[in-house]
VOVEX-916975 format. One line per 3 residues: number of its first residue (from 1); for each residue x, y, z of C-alpha. Coordinates in steps of 0.001 Angstrom, whole numbers, plus 500000, padded with zeros to 6 digits. Layout:
# VOVEX-916975
NUM) X:Y:Z  ... .
END
This chain:
# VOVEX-916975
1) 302137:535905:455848  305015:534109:453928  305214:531477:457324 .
4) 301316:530922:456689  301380:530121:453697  304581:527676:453452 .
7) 302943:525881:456547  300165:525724:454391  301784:524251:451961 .
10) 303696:521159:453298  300236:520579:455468  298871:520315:451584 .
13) 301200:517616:450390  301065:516183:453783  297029:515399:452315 .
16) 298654:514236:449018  297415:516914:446985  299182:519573:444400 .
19) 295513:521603:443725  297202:522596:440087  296918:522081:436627 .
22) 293392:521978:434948  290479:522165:436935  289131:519171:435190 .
25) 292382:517211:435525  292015:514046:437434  294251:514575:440168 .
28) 296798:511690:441063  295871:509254:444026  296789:510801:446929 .
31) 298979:509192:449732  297963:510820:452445  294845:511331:454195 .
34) 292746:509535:451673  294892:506655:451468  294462:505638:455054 .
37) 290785:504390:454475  292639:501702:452546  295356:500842:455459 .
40) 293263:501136:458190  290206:499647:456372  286944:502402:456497 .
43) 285527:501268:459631  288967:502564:461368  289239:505737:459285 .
46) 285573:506487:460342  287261:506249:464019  289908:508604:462867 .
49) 287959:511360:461816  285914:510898:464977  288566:511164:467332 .
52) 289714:514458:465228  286131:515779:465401  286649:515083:469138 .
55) 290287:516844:469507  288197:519919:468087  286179:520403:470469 .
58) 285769:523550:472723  283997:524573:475376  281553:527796:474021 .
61) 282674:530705:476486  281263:534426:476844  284008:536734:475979 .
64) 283832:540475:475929  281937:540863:473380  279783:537301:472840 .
67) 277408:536001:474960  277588:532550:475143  274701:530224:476275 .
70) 273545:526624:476017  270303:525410:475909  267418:523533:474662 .
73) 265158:524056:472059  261961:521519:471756  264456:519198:473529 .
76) 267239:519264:470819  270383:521462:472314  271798:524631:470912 .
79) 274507:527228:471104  273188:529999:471715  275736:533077:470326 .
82) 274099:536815:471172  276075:540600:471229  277101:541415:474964 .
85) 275346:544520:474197  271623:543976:474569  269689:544571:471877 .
88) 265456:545700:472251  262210:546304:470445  263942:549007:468268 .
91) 267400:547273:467495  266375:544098:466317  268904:542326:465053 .
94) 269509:539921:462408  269970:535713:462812  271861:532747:461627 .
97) 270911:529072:462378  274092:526962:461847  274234:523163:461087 .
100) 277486:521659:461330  278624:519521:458715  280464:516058:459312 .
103) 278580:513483:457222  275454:513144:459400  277680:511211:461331 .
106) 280356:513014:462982  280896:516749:463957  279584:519197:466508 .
109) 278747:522848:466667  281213:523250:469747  284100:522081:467175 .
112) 286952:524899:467642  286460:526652:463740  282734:526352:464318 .
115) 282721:528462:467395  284840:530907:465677  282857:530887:462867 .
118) 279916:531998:465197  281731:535024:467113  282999:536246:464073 .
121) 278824:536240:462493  278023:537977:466047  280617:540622:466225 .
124) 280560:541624:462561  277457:541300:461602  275844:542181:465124 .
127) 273928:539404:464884  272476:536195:466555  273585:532464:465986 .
130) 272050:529582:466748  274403:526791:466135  272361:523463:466770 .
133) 273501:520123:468033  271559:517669:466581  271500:513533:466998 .
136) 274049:511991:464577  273500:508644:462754  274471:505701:462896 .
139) 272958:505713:466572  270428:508035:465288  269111:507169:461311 .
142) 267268:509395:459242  264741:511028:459754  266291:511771:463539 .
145) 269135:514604:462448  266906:516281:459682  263790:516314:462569 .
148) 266045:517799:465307  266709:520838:463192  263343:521034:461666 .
151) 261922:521583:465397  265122:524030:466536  264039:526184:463329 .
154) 260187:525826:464298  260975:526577:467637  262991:529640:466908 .
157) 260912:531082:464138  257967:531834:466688  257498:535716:467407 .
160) 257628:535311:471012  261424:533103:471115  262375:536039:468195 .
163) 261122:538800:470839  263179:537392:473687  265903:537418:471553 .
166) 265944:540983:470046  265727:539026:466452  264111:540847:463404 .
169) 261660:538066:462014  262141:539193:458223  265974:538733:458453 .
172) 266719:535151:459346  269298:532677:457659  269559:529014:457922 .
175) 273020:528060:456720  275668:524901:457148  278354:523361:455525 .
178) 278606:519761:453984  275996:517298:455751  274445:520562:457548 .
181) 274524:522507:453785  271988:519526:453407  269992:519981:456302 .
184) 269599:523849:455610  268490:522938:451997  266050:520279:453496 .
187) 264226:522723:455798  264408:525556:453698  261996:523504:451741 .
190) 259825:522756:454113  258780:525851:455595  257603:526335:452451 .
193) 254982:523653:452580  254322:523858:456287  250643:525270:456953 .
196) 250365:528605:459273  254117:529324:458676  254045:532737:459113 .
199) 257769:533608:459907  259889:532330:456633  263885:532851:456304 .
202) 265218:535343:453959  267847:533516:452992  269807:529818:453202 .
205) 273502:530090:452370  274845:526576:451809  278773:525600:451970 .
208) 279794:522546:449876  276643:520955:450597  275798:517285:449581 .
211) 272035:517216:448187  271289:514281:446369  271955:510293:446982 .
214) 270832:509000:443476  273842:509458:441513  276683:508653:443222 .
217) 279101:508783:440207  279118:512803:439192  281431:514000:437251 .
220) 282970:515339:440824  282845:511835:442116  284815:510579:439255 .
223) 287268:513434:439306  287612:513250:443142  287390:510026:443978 .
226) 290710:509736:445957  290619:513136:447789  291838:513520:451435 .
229) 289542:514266:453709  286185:513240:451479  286958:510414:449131 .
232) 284274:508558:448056  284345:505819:449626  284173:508134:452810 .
235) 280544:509661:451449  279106:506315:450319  279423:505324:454250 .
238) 277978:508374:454843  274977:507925:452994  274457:504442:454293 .
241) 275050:505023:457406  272536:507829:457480  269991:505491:456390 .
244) 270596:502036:457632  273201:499776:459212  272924:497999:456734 .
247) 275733:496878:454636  274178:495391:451301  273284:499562:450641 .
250) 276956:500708:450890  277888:497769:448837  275349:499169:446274 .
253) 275895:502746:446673  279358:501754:445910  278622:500339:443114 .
256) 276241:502988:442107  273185:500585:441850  270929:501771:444468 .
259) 267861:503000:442731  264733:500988:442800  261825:501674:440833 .
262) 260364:504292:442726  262944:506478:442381  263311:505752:438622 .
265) 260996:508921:438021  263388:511441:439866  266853:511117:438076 .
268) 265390:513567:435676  266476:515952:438520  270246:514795:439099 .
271) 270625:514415:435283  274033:515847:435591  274195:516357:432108 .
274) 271508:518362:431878  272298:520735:434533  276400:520918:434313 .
277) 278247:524098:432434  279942:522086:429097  283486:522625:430978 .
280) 282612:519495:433506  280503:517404:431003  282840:516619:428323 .
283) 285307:514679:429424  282963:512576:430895  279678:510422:429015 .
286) 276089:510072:431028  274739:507110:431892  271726:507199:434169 .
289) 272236:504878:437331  270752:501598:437383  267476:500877:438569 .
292) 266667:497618:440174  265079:495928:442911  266144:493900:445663 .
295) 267665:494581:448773  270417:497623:447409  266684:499173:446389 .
298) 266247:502950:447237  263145:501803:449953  265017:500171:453416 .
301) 263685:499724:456984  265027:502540:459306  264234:503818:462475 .
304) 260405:504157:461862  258519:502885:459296  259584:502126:455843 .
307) 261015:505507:454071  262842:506368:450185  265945:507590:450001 .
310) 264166:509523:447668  262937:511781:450271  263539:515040:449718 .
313) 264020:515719:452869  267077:513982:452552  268276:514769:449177 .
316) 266863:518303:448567  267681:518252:444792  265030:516023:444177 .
319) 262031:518147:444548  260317:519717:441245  260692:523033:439987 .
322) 257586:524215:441437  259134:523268:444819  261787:525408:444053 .
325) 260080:528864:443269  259021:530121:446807  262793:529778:448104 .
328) 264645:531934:449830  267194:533725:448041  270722:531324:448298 .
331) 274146:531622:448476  276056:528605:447358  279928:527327:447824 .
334) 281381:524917:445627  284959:523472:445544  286529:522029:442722 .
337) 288316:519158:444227  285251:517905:446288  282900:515210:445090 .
340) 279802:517359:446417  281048:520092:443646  278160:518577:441182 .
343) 275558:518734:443977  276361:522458:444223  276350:523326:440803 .
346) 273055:521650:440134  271067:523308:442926  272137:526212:442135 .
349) 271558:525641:438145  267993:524359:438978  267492:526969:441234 .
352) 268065:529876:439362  266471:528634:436622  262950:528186:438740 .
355) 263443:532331:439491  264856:531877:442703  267892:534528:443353 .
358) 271557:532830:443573  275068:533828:444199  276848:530906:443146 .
361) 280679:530746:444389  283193:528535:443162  286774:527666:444258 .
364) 288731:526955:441680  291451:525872:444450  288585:524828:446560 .
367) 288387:521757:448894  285663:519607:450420  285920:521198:454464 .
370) 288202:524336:453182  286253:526352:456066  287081:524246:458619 .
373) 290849:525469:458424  291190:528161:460215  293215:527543:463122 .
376) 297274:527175:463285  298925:525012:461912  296175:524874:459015 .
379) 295218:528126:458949  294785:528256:455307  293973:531715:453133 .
382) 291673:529757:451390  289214:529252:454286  289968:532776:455436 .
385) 288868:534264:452040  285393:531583:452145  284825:533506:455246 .
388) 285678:536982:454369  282996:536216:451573  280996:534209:453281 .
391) 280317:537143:455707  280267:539526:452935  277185:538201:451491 .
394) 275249:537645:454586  276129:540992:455247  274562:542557:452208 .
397) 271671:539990:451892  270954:539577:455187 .
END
């Protein structure tokens, strides 16, 4: 215990960060991770994080106890995670549907802590995971990665694919982390609205997920600006590069200018200072983001026709209220040194004040891809303790 948690501490000033003091404290510039979008310019960094995405990546085995498979759903490909032991008509069991995080643009579900994730959801909670491996921008724009798991989760959701698998159709969770916190948001929403839907989730737990591309200058993204491993620099080219190629809309993103006139309307809903507990509002004045029109508008030519990056399927914060009653019951992460901790705590505020049920977790310690760390040399206790509780609730809500 003592060796895991110095190693865990020099790998944390490796990334440039003390995570003390006052939560609200603006933490120093780090000079470590975050600093090398700076020396290796973004575009390189971008490669960076690829090629550790890449040096993550496993190959999903059956063990003794998991049954691995992969396949396709409605031509998008899964990892498929069962019990060895079969289950049948009278020991149905319950399901996850995971979406890996990475920024829309990076990532997979056969990453090395999202495999482990999975067999540890199979062999304590006995139940199924579907971890999907959906089309990543900028090769693939939005709508592309949102679509992929909207036809996975159709596909999985009908009684015949839930009989095969020994699944109970009233206990079924969509949940990711980051980017995939997004997509799970996204189509947790649209079940909703889809016609004929007979088989809805039960719940949507959602780890440090980014919901909203309006205001790009949160409290969170003021505090957190210079964190390793998100900065904000690194979600800007995120967001643009889940939209367009672009560059005039990361230029304006940057510079928090974005919004064109259609979107005008919907701010009301990332009004941060509406929505925020006092503790992360007063060090910090409102000022709604500027709304013009030009090219760094909110409407640009994707893949497809014309779309907003309004849509709520792409920033999930965005519907109304009465979009927001008929949800599933969530469970929410939050970190405090993440510039998605504003998304978080807004969803959740809107959310629970629209009737829908919420455990809301935050991290006082907490940062942006905490999960993600739990395999020597940065096995932290932090991302051990997100999972301990992140199975914890599943397991008593699920």
């Amino acid at each position: 215990m003592k060796m895991r948690a110095e190693a865990e501490g020099k790998t944390l000033n490796t990334f440039g960060t003390h995570l003390q003091g006052k939560p609200k404290d603006r933490l120093p510039q780090s000079h470590g991770v975050a600093d090398l979008s700076e020396l290796l310019g973004l575009k390189d960094y971008m490669g960076v994080m690829y090629f550790i995405t890449l040096a993550e990546r496993v190959v999903p085995l059956s063990d003794e106890h998991v049954k691995v498979t992969e396949e396709t759903f409605d031509g998008v490909e899964v990892v498929l995670y069962q019990p060895k032991q079969p289950g049948g008509e009278t020991e149905l069991r319950r399901a996850v549907i995971y979406l890996h995080g990475g920024g829309w643009c990076l990532g997979s579900s056969r990453m090395s802590p999202y495999d482990l994730l999975a067999r540890k959801t199979v062999t304590e909670l006995d139940a199924v995971v579907l971890s999907v491996e959906y089309r990543l921008a900028p090769a693939h724009h939005f709508p592309v990665p949102y679509e992929d798991v909207y036809r996975v989760v159709k596909h999985f959701l009908q009684k015949g694919v839930l009989v095969q698998y020994s699944v109970d159709p009233g206990r079924i969770a969509v949940s990711g982390d980051s980017a995939g916190g997004n997509l799970a948001a996204a189509v947790s929403q649209q079940l909703q609205k889809e016609p004929g839907q007979q088989i809805q989730l039960k719940a949507q737990a959602l780890i440090y997920p980014v919901l909203q591309a309006l205001d790009l200058n949160t409290p969170s993204y003021q505090q957190n600006q210079d964190m390793p491993i998100l900065p904000r620099t690194l979600m800007v080219r995120f967001w643009s590069e889940y939209f367009t190629s672009d560059k005039a809309l990361f230029r304006a993103m940057m510079a928090n200018t974005h919004n064109n006139p259609e979107s005008s309307s919907l701010l009301k809903f990332v009004n941060w200072s509406a929505f925020l507990p006092e503790t992360y509002r007063r060090e910090y004045n409102y000022s709604a983001p500027a709304v013009v029109k030009g090219v760094g508008g909110a409407a640009v030519e994707m893949d497809g026709p014309s779309r907003s990056l309004a849509d709520p399927r792409a920033s999930p914060l965005l519907v109304p209220d009465t979009a927001l009653r008929s949800l599933p019951k969530a469970y929410i992460i939050t970190c405090e040194y993440d510039v998605l901790r504003d998304d978080g705590i807004m969803y959740a505020t809107r959310l629970r004040a629209a009737g829908v049920e919420v455990s809301h977790e935050h991290y006082d310690t907490g940062f942006h891809g905490a999960l993600m760390f739990t395999v020597w040399p940065t096995d932290f206790l932090i991302a051990r303790r997100m999972t301990d509780n992140y199975m914890k609730w599943l397991e008593e809500n699920l």
